[in-house]
Biopython code that builds the backbone (N, CA, C, O; Angstrom):
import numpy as np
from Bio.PDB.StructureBuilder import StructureBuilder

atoms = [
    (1, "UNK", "N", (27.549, 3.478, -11.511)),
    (1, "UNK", "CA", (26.347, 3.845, -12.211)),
    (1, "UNK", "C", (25.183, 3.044, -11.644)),
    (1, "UNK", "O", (25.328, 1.832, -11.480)),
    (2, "UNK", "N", (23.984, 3.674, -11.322)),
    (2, "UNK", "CA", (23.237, 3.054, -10.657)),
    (2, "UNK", "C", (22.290, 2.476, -12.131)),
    (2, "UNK", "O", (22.142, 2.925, -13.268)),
    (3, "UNK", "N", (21.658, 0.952, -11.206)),
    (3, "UNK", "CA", (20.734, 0.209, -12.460)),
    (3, "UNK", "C", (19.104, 0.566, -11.799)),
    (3, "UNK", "O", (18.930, 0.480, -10.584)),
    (4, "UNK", "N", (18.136, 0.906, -12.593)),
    (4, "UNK", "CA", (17.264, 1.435, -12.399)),
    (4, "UNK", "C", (16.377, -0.619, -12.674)),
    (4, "UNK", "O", (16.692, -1.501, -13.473)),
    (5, "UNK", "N", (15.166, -0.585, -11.471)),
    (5, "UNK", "CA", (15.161, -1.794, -11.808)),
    (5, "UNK", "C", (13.903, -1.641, -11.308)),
    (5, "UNK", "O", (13.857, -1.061, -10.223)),
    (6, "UNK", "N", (12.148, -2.238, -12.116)),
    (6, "UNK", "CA", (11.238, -1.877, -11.585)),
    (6, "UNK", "C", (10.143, -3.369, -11.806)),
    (6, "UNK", "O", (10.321, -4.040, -12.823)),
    (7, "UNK", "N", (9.234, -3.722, -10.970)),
    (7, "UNK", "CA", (8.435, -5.028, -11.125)),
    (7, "UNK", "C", (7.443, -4.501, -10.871)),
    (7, "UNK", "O", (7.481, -3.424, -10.275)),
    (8, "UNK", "N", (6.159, -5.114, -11.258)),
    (8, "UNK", "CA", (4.763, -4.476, -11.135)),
    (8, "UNK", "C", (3.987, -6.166, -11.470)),
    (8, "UNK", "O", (4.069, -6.995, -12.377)),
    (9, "UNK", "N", (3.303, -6.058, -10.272)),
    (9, "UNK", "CA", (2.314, -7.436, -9.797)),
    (9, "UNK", "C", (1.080, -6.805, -9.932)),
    (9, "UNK", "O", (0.914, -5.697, -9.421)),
    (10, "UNK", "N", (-0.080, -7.532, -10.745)),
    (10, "UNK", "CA", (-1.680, -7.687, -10.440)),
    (10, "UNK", "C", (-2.057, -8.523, -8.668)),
    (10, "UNK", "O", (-1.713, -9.679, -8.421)),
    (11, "UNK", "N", (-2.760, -7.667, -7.710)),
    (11, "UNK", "CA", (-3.152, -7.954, -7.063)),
    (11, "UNK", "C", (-4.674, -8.645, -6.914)),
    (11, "UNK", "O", (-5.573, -7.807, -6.852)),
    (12, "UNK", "N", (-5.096, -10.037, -6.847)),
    (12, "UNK", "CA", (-6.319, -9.997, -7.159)),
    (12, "UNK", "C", (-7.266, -10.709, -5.935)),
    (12, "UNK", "O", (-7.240, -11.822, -5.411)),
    (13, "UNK", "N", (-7.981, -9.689, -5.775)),
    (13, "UNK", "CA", (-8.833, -10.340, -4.729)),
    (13, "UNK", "C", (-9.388, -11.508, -4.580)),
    (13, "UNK", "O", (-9.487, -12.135, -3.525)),
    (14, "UNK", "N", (-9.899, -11.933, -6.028)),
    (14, "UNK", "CA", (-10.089, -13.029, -6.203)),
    (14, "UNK", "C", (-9.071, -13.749, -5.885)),
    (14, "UNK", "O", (-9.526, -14.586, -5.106)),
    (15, "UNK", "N", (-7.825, -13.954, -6.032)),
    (15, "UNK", "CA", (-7.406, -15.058, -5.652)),
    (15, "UNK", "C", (-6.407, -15.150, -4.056)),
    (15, "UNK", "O", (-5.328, -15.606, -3.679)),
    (16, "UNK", "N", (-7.649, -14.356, -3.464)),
    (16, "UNK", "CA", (-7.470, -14.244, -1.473)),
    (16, "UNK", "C", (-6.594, -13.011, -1.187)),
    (16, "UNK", "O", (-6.542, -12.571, -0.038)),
    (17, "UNK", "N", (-5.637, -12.216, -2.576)),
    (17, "UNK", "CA", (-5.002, -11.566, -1.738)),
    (17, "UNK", "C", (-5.227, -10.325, -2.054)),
    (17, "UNK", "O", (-5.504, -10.057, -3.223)),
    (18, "UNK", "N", (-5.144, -9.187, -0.951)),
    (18, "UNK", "CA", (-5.396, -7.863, -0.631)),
    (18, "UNK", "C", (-4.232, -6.669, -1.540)),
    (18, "UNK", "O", (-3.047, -6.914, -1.764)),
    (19, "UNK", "N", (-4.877, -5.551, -1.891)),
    (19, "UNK", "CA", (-4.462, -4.581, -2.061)),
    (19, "UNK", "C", (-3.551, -3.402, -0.962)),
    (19, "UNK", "O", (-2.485, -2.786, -0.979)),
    (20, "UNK", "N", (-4.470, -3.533, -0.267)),
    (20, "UNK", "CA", (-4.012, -3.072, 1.128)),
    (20, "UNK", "C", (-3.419, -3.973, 2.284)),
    (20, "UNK", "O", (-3.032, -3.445, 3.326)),
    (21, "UNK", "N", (-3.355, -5.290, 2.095)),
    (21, "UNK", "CA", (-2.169, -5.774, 2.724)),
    (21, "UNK", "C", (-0.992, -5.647, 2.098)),
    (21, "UNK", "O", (-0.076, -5.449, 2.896)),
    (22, "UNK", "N", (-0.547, -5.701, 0.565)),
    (22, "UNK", "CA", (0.328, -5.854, -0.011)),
    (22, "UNK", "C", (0.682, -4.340, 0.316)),
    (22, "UNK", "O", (1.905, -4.275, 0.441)),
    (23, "UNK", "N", (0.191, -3.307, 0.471)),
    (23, "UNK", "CA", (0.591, -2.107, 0.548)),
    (23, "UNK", "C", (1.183, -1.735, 1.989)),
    (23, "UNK", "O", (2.024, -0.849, 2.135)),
    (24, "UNK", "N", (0.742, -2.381, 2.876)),
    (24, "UNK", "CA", (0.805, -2.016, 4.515)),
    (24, "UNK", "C", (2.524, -3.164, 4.375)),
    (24, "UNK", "O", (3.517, -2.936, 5.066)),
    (25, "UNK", "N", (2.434, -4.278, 3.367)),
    (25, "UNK", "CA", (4.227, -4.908, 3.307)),
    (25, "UNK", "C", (4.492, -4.166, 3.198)),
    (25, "UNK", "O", (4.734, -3.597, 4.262)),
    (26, "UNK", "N", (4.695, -3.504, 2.187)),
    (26, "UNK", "CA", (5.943, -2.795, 0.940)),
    (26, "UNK", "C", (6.457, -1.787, 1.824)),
    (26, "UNK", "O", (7.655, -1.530, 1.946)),
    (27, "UNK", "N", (5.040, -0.935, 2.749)),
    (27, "UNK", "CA", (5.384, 0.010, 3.859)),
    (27, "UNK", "C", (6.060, 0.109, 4.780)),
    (27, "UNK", "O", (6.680, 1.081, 5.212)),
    (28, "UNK", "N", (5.950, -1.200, 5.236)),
    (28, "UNK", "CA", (5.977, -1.669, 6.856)),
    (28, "UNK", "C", (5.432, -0.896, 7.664)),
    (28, "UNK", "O", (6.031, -0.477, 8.654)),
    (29, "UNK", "N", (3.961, -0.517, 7.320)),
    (29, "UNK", "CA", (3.093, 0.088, 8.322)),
    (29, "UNK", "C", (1.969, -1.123, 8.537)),
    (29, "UNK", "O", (1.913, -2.293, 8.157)),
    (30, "UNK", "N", (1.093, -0.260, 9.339)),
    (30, "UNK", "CA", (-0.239, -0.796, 9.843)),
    (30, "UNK", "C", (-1.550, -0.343, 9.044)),
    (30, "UNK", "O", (-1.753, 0.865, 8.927)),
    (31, "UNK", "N", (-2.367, -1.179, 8.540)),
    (31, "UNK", "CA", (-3.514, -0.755, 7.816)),
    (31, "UNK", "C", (-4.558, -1.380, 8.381)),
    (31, "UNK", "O", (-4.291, -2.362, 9.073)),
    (32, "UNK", "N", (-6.035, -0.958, 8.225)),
    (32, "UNK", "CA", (-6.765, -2.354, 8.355)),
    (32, "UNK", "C", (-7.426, -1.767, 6.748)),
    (32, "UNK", "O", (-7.536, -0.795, 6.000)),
    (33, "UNK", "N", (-7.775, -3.398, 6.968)),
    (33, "UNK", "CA", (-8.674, -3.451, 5.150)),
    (33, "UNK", "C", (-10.280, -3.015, 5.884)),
    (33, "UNK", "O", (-10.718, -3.400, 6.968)),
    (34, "UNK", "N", (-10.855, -2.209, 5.008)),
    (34, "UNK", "CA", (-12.169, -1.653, 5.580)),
    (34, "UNK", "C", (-13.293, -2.878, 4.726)),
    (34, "UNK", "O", (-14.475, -2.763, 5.051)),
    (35, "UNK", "N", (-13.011, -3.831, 3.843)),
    (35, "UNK", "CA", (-13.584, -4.728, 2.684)),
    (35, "UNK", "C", (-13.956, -5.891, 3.906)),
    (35, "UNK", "O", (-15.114, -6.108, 4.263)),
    (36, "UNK", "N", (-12.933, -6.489, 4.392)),
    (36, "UNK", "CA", (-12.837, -7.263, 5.594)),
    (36, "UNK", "C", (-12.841, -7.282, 6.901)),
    (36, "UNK", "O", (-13.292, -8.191, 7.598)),
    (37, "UNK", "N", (-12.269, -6.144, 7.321)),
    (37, "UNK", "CA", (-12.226, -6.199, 9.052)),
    (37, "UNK", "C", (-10.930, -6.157, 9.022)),
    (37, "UNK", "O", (-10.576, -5.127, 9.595)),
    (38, "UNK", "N", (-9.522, -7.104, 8.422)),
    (38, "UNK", "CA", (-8.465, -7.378, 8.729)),
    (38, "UNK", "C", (-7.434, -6.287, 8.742)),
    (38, "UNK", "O", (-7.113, -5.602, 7.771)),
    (39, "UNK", "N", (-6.874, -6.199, 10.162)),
    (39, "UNK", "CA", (-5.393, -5.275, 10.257)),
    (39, "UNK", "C", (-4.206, -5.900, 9.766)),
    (39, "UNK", "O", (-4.062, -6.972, 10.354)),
    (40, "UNK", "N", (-3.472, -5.730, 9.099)),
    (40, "UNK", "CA", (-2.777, -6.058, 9.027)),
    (40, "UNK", "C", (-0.927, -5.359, 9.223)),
    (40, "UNK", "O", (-0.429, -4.483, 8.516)),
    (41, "UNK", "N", (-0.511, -5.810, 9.940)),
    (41, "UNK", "CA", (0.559, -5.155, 10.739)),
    (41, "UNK", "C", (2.264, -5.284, 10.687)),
    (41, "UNK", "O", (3.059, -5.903, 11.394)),
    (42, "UNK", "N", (2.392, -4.595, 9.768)),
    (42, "UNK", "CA", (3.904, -4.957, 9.145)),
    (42, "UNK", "C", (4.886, -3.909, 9.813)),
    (42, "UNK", "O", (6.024, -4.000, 9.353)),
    (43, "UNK", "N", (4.698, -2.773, 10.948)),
    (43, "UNK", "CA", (5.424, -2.188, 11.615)),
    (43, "UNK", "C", (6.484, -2.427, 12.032)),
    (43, "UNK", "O", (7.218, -1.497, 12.366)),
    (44, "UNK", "N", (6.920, -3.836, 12.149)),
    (44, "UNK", "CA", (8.064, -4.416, 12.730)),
    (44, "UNK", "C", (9.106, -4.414, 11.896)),
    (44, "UNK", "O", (10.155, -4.799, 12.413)),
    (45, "UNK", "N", (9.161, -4.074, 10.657)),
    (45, "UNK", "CA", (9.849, -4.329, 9.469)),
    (45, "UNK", "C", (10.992, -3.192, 9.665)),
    (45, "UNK", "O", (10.839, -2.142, 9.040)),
    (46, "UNK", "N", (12.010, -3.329, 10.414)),
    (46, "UNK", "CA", (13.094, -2.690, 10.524)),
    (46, "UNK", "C", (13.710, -2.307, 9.217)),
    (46, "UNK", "O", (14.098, -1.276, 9.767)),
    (47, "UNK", "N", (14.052, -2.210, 8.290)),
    (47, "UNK", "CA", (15.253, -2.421, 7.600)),
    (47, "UNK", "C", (14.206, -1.498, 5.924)),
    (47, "UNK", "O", (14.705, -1.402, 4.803)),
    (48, "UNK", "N", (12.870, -1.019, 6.288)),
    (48, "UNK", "CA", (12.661, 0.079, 5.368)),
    (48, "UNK", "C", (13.167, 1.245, 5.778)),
    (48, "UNK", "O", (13.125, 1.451, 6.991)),
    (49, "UNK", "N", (13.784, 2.323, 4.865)),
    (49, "UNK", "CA", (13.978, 3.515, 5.003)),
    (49, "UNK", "C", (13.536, 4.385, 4.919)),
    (49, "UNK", "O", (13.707, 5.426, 5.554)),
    (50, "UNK", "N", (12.561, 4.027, 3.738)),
    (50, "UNK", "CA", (11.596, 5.652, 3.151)),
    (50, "UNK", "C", (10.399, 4.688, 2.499)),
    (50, "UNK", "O", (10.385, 3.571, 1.983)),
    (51, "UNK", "N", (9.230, 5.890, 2.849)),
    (51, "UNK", "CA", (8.130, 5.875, 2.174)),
    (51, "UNK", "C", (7.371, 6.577, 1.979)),
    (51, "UNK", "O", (6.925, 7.221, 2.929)),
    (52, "UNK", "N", (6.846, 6.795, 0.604)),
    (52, "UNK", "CA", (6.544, 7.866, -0.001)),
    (52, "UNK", "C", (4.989, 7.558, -0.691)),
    (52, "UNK", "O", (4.708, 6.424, -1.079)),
    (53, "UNK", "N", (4.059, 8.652, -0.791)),
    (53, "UNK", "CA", (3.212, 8.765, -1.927)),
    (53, "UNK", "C", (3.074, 9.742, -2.791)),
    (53, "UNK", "O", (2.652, 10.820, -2.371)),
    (54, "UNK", "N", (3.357, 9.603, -4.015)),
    (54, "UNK", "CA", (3.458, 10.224, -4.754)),
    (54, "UNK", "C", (2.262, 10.827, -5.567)),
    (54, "UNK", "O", (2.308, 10.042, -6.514)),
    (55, "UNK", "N", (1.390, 11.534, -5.817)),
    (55, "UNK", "CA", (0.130, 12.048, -6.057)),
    (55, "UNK", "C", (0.657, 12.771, -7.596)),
    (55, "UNK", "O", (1.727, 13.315, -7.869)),
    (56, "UNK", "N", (-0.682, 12.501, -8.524)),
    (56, "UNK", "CA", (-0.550, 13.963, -9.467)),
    (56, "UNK", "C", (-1.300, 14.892, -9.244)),
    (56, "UNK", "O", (-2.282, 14.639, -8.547)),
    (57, "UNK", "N", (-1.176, 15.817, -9.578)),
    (57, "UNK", "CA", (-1.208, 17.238, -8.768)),
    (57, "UNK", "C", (-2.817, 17.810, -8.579)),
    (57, "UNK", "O", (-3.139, 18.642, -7.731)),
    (58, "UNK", "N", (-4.007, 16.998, -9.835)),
    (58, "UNK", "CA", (-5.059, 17.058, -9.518)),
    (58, "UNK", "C", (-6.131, 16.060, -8.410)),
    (58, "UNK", "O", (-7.321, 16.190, -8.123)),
    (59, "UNK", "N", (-5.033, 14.996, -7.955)),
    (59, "UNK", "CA", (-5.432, 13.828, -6.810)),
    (59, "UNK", "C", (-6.143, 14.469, -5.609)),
    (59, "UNK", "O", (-5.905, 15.653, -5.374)),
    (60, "UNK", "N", (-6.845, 13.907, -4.968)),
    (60, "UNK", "CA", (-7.430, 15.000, -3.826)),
    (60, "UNK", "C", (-6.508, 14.683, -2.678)),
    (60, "UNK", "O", (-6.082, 13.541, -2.506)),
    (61, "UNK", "N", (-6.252, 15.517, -2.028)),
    (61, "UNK", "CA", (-5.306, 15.102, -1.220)),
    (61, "UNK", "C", (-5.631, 14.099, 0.019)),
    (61, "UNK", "O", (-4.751, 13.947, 0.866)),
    (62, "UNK", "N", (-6.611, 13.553, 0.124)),
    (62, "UNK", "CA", (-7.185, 12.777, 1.014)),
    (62, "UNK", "C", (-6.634, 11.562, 0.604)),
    (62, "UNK", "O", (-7.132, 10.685, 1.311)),
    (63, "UNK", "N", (-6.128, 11.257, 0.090)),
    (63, "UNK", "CA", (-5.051, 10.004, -0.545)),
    (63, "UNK", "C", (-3.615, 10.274, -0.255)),
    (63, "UNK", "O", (-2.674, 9.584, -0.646)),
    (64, "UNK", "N", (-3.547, 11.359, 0.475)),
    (64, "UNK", "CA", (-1.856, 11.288, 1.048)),
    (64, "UNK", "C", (-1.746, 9.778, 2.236)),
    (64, "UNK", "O", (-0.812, 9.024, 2.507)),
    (65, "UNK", "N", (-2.789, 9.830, 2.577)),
    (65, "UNK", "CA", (-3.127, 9.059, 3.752)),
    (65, "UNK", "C", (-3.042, 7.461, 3.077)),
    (65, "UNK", "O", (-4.034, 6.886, 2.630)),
    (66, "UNK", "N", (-2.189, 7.097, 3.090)),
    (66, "UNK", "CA", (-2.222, 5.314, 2.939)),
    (66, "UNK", "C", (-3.489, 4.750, 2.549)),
    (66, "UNK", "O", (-4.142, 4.710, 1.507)),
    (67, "UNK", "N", (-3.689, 4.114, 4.328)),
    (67, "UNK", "CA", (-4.838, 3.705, 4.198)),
    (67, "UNK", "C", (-6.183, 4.088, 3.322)),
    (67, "UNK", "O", (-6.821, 3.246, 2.690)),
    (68, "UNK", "N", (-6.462, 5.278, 3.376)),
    (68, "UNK", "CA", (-7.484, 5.970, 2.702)),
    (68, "UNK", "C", (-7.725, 5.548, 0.903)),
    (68, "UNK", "O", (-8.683, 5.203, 0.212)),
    (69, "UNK", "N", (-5.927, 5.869, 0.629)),
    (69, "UNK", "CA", (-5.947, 5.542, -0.526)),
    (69, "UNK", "C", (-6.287, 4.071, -1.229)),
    (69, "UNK", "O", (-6.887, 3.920, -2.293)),
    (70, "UNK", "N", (-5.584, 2.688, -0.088)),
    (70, "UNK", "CA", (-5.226, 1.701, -0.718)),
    (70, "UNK", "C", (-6.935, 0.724, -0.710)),
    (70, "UNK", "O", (-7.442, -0.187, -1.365)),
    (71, "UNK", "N", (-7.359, 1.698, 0.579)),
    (71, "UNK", "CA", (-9.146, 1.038, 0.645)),
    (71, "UNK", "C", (-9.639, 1.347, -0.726)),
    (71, "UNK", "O", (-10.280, 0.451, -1.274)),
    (72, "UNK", "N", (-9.437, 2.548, -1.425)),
    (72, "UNK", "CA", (-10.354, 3.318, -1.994)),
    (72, "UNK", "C", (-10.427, 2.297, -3.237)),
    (72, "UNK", "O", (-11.406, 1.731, -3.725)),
    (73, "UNK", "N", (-8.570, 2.235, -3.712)),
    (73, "UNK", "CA", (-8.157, 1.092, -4.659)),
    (73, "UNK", "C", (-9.005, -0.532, -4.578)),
    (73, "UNK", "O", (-9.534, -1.080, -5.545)),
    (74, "UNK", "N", (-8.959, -0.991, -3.387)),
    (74, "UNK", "CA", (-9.999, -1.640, -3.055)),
    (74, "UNK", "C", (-11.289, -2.181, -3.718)),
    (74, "UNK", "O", (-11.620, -3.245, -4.241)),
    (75, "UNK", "N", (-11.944, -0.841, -3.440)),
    (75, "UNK", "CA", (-13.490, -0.829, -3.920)),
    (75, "UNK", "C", (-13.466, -0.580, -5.518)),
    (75, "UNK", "O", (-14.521, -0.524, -6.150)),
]
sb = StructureBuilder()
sb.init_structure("model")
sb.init_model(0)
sb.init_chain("A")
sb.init_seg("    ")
for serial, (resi, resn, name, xyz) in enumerate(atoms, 1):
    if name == "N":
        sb.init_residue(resn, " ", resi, " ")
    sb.init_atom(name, np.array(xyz, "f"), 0.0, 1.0, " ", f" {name:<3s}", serial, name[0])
structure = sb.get_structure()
């Protein structure tokens, strides 16, 4: 039987750390933060399998796009 198991962190700029870095981890993709300048580059991260965004159905779809989305969160 599988255990369903879920954590949820406040990201706060104020205290130095990014929305969109924490998002480009969890990914193991590449983002840059558009707030800062900074890329940040977690591509190397072998050992993710899947990644997904999940939208509700009135979201514009211009948020399928990672980056797009996690800047937007950002601002």
């Amino acid at each position: 039987m599988a255990i369903f198991h879920m954590s949820v962190q406040i990201i706060s700029r104020n205290s130095g750390r990014s929305a969109v870095a924490a998002a480009a981890y969890r990914s193991g993709d590449t983002l840059t933060n558009e707030w800062d300048g900074l890329t940040h580059d977690y591509s190397r991260k072998g050992w993710i399998e899947h990644t997904e965004i999940l939208l509700p159905k009135h979201a514009p779809e211009k948020y399928k796009d990672r980056s797009t989305l996690w800047n937007a969160v950002e601002k």
